[in-house]
C-alpha positions in Angstrom: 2.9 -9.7 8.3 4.8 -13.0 6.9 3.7 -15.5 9.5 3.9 -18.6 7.2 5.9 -19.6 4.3 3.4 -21.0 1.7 5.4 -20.4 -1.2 6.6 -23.6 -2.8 9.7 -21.7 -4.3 12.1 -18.9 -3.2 11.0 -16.7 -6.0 7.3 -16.3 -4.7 8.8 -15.5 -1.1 10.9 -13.1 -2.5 7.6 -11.4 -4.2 5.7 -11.8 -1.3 8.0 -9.9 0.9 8.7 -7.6 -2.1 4.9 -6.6 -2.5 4.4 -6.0 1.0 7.3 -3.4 1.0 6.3 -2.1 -2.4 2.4 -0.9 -1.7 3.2 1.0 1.5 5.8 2.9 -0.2 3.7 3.7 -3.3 1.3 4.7 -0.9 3.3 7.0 0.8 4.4 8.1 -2.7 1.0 9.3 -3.5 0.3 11.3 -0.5 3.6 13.4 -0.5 3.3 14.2 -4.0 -0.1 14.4 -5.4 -2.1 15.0 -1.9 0.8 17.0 -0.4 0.6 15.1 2.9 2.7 14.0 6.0 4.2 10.8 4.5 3.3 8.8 7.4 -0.8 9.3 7.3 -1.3 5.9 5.4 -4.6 5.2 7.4 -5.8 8.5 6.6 -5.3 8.2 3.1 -6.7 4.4 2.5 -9.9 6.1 4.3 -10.0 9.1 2.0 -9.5 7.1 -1.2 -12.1 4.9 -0.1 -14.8 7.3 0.5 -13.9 8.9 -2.9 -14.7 5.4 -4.5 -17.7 5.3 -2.5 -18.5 8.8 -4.1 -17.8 7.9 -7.0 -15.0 10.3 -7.7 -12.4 10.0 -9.8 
């Protein structure tokens, strides 16, 4: 969540709230289309890719 502004300008606000929007979706992206998964698992999917790394899969 934003809670503070610490961005001196407008332009790294606008990023900040831009990346924070972006990674959920790209997550969801990846699980509907490569995984073939309910879009809305995001905590399953942060696990899974996690234990892969762990794994050392690819």
């Amino acid at each position: 969540m934003i809670r503070r502004n610490y961005a001196k300008l407008f332009q790294g606000f606008k990023t900040r709230v831009l990346s924070k929007i972006t990674a959920p979706t790209l997550i969801q992206f990846i699980n509907k289309f490569d995984f073939n998964m309910p879009i809305n698992n995001l905590k399953a999917a942060i696990t899974r890719l996690a234990q892969q790394e762990n794994r050392g899969l690819p």
